[in-house]
C-alpha positions in Angstrom: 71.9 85.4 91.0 70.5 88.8 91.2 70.3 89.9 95.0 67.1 91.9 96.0 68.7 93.6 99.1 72.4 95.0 98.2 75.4 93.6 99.4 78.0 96.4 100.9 80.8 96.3 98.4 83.8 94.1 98.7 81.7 92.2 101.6 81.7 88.5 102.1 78.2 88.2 100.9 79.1 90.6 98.2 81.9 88.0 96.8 79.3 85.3 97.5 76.9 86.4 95.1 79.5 87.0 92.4 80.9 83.8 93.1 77.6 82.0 92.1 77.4 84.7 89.4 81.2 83.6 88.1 79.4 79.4 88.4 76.5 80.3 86.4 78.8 81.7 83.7 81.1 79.2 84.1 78.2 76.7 83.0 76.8 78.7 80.4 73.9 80.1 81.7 72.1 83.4 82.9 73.6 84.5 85.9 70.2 84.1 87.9 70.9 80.3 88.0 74.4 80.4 90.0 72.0 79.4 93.3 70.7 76.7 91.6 73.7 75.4 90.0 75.4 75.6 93.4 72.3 73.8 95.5 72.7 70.7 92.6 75.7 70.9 93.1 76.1 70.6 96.8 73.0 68.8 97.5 71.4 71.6 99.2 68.4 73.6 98.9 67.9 76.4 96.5 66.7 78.7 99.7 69.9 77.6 101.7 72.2 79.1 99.4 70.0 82.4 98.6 69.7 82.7 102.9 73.5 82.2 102.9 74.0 85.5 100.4 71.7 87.4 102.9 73.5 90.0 104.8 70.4 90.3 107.2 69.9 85.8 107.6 73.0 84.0 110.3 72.5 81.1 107.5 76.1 80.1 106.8 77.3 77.5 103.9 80.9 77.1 105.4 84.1 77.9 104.3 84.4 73.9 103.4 81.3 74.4 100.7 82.6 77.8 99.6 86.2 76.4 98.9 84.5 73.2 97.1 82.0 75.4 94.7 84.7 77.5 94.0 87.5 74.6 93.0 84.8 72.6 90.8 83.8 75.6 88.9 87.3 76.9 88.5 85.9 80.2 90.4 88.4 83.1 90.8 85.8 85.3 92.7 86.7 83.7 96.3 90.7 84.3 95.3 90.2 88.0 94.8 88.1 88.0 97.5 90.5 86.6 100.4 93.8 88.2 98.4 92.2 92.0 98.7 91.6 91.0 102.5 95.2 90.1 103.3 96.5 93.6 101.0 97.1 91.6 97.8 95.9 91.1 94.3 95.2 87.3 92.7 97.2 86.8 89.8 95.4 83.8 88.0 97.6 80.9 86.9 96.4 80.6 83.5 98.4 83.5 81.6 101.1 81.0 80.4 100.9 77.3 78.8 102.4 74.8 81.8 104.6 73.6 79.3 106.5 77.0 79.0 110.2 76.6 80.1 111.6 78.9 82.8 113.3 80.3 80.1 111.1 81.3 78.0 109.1 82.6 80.9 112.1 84.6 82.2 113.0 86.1 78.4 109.1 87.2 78.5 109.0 88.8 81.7 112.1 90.5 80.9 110.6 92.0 77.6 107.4 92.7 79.4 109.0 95.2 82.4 111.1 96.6 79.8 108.7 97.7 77.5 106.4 98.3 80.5 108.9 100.4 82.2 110.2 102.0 78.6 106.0 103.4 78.9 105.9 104.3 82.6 109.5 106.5 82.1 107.9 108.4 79.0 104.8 108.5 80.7 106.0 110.5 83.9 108.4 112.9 82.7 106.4 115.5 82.6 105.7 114.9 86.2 102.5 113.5 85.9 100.6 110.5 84.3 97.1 111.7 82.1 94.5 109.1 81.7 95.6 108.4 78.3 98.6 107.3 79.3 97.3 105.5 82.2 94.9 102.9 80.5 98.2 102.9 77.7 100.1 101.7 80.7 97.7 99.3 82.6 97.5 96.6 80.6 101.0 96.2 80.2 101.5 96.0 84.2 98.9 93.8 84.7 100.2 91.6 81.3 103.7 91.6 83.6 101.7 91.1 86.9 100.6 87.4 85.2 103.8 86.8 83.4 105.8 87.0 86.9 103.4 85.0 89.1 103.8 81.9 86.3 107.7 82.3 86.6 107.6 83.0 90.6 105.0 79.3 90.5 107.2 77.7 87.8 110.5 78.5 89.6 109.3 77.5 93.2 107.3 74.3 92.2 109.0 72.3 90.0 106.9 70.5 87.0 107.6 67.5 89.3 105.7 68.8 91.9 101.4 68.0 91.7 99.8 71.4 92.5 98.4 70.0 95.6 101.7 69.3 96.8 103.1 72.7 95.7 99.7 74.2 97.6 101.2 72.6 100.7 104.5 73.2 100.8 105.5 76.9 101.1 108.1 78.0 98.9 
């Protein structure tokens, strides 16, 4: 979906619109179709959903019908979204197979910050980090960022645990 009026930037309407951008994607097709996909989907009209990404219509789809396009489509748009309004960042679940043992995971992360932190050292010694060194650097946090989420999820919701029971029990 292409919006004619523009969303202010990190609005709810602006995550809504990417979120039917992210389904479109997610379903192969041009990212004009994420309204349609979604009205199928729900069983809604086309217009209903475009009023809903509106900043100037009170249409509303509901959180309910927000949290159900978003969990079919395997959406991460609504995550990033609700993480940058409580002061975090989503880490998506996906950066290791389920079947990786905590060891493994641990061994990973353990390589991971130190050559992460081997970079960062070099890079600040001079007492101040160029842009070079910054996009050297980035990847590697963000590679550890993943790699500790899995162990934190792996470590505090055992394999025997369904993720909707994990989701509902706090660690």
């Amino acid at each position: 979906m292409k919006p004619q009026k523009p969303r202010p930037a990190g609005s709810a309407h602006d995550a809504f619109v990417r979120l039917l951008q992210e389904i479109a994607i997610a379903e192969g097709r041009d990212k004009e179709a994420g309204a349609e996909i979604a009205a199928d989907f729900l069983g809604c009209s086309k217009s209903l959903i475009y009023r809903a990404s509106d900043p100037d219509q009170r249409e509303d789809i509901g959180f309910r019908r927000v949290a159900q396009l978003a969990g079919h489509f395997g959406a991460e748009t609504m995550a990033v979204y609700f993480a940058r309004l409580a002061g975090g960042d989503f880490v998506p679940g996906h950066a290791h197979a389920e079947e990786d043992t905590l060891g493994a995971l641990t061994a990973d992360a353990a390589k991971k910050f130190g050559d992460t932190l081997h970079d960062l050292v070099g890079a600040i010694e001079d007492g101040r980090i160029s842009q070079a060194e910054r996009r050297k650097i980035m990847p590697g946090l963000f590679d550890l960022q993943h790699v500790l989420g899995h162990l934190i999820r792996k470590f505090c919701y055992p394999e025997n645990v369904s993720r909707s029971e994990a989701a509902a029990t706090p660690p």
